[in-house]
N, C-alpha and C positions, 0 to 999 in steps of 0.2 A: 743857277744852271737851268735851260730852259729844258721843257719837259719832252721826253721821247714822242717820237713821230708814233711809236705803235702806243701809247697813252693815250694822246691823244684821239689817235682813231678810236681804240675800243673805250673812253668814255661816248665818245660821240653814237655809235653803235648802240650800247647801252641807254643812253637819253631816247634814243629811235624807238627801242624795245620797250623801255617807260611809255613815252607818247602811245604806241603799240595799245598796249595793254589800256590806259585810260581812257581809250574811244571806245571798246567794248561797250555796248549798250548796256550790257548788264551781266551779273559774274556769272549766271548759266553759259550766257555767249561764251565766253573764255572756255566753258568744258564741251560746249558743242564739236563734233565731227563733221566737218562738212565732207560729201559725196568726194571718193577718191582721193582725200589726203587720211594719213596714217594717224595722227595725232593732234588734239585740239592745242590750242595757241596758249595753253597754261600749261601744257605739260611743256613746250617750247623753251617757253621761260624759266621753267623749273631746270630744264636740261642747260640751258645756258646759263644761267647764273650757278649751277654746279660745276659744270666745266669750267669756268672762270675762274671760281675761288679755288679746284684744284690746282689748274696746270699753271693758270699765271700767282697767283695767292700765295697756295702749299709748296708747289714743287719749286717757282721760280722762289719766291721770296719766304721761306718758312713761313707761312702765317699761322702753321698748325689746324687747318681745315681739314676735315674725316668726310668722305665725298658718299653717299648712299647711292649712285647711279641707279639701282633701281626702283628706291623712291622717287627719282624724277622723273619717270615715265607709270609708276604705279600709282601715284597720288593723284585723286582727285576732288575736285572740288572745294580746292584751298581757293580762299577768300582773296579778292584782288589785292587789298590792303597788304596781304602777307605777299603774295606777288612782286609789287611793289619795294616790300622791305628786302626780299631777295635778291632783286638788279640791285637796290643801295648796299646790300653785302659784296655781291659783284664788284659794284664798282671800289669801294671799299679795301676790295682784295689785289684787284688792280690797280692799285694806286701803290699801298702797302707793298705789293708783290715785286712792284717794280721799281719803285723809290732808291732800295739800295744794288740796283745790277749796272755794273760797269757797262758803257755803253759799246765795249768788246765783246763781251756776255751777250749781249743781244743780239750781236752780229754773228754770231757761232751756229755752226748747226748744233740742234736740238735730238 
Protein backbone atom coordinates (compact mmCIF):
# COMPACT_ATOMS: atom_id res chain seq x y z
CA UNK A 1 0.00 0.00 0.00
CA UNK A 2 1.57 3.11 -0.87
CA UNK A 3 2.05 5.64 2.00
CA UNK A 4 -0.37 8.58 2.86
CA UNK A 5 -0.05 11.92 1.19
CA UNK A 6 -0.21 13.51 4.86
CA UNK A 7 3.04 11.07 5.84
CA UNK A 8 4.68 11.82 3.65
CA UNK A 9 4.38 15.51 3.97
CA UNK A 10 4.94 15.57 7.66
CA UNK A 11 8.12 13.38 7.40
CA UNK A 12 9.41 15.72 4.77
CA UNK A 13 8.50 18.70 7.37
CA UNK A 14 10.24 16.86 9.97
CA UNK A 15 13.70 16.36 7.85
CA UNK A 16 13.34 20.32 7.18
CA UNK A 17 13.14 20.88 11.03
CA UNK A 18 16.27 18.36 11.47
CA UNK A 19 18.37 20.18 8.71
CA UNK A 20 16.86 23.28 10.94
CA UNK A 21 18.39 22.53 13.92
CA UNK A 22 21.83 21.07 12.61
CA UNK A 23 23.07 24.52 10.90
CA UNK A 24 22.68 26.12 14.29
CA UNK A 25 26.27 27.34 14.83
CA UNK A 26 26.32 26.15 18.08
CA UNK A 27 23.59 24.89 20.93
CA UNK A 28 23.57 28.41 22.73
CA UNK A 29 22.29 29.58 19.09
CA UNK A 30 19.21 27.17 19.34
CA UNK A 31 18.30 28.94 23.04
CA UNK A 32 18.99 32.47 21.68
CA UNK A 33 15.87 35.06 21.33
CA UNK A 34 16.24 36.90 18.69
CA UNK A 35 14.66 40.73 18.82
CA UNK A 36 10.70 40.41 18.37
CA UNK A 37 10.19 36.64 18.10
CA UNK A 38 8.58 35.08 21.29
CA UNK A 39 10.52 31.87 21.48
CA UNK A 40 14.19 30.53 20.53
CA UNK A 41 14.11 27.71 17.84
CA UNK A 42 14.70 24.83 20.54
CA UNK A 43 11.72 25.41 22.28
CA UNK A 44 10.11 25.32 18.56
CA UNK A 45 11.21 22.00 18.16
CA UNK A 46 10.40 20.90 21.59
CA UNK A 47 6.71 22.18 20.85
CA UNK A 48 6.63 20.37 17.62
CA UNK A 49 7.81 17.14 18.19
CA UNK A 50 5.25 17.09 21.36
CA UNK A 51 2.61 18.00 19.23
CA UNK A 52 3.34 15.41 16.91
CA UNK A 53 3.80 12.42 19.11
CA UNK A 54 0.43 13.57 20.76
CA UNK A 55 -2.20 14.37 18.29
CA UNK A 56 -0.89 12.11 15.31
CA UNK A 57 1.12 9.24 17.65
CA UNK A 58 -1.40 9.20 20.94
CA UNK A 59 -4.67 10.33 19.87
CA UNK A 60 -4.56 9.11 16.03
CA UNK A 61 -2.71 5.89 16.52
CA UNK A 62 -2.58 4.86 20.39
CA UNK A 63 1.10 5.03 20.82
CA UNK A 64 0.67 5.68 24.51
CA UNK A 65 2.63 9.15 24.53
CA UNK A 66 1.97 11.52 27.98
CA UNK A 67 2.42 15.06 26.20
CA UNK A 68 4.07 17.74 29.08
CA UNK A 69 3.16 21.04 26.96
CA UNK A 70 4.51 23.01 29.26
CA UNK A 71 7.83 21.52 29.37
CA UNK A 72 8.14 22.31 25.76
CA UNK A 73 8.01 25.83 26.11
CA UNK A 74 9.82 25.71 29.78
CA UNK A 75 12.88 23.74 28.91
CA UNK A 76 15.86 25.16 28.28
CA UNK A 77 19.01 24.47 27.08
CA UNK A 78 18.48 20.73 26.11
CA UNK A 79 21.34 19.71 24.05
CA UNK A 80 20.96 19.41 20.17
CA UNK A 81 21.78 15.82 20.27
CA UNK A 82 18.49 15.37 22.34
CA UNK A 83 16.75 17.68 19.90
CA UNK A 84 17.51 15.68 17.30
CA UNK A 85 16.32 12.40 19.14
CA UNK A 86 12.94 14.36 19.53
CA UNK A 87 12.06 15.02 15.72
CA UNK A 88 13.30 11.05 15.35
CA UNK A 89 10.47 10.31 18.17
CA UNK A 90 8.24 12.68 16.10
CA UNK A 91 8.87 11.06 13.27
CA UNK A 92 8.50 7.79 14.80
CA UNK A 93 5.01 8.62 16.05
CA UNK A 94 3.98 9.51 12.78
CA UNK A 95 4.79 6.80 11.15
CA UNK A 96 3.48 4.47 14.07
CA UNK A 97 0.46 6.87 14.36
CA UNK A 98 -0.64 6.49 11.03
CA UNK A 99 0.41 3.01 9.89
CA UNK A 100 -2.88 1.62 10.99
CA UNK A 101 -5.79 4.54 10.08
CA UNK A 102 -8.01 3.63 7.36
CA UNK A 103 -7.50 5.94 4.83
CA UNK A 104 -11.47 7.00 5.59
CA UNK A 105 -10.14 8.00 9.06
CA UNK A 106 -8.08 10.49 7.50
CA UNK A 107 -10.53 11.89 5.40
CA UNK A 108 -12.99 12.61 8.42
CA UNK A 109 -13.23 15.59 10.14
CA UNK A 110 -11.18 15.60 13.30
Amino acid sequence: MPQPLILTLLHRALDAVRRSVEVYPDEASLWAVPGGLPNPGGTLVLHIAGNLQHYVGAQLGGTGYVRDRDAEFARRDVPRAELLAEIDRARDAVTAGLAGIAPERLAAPY
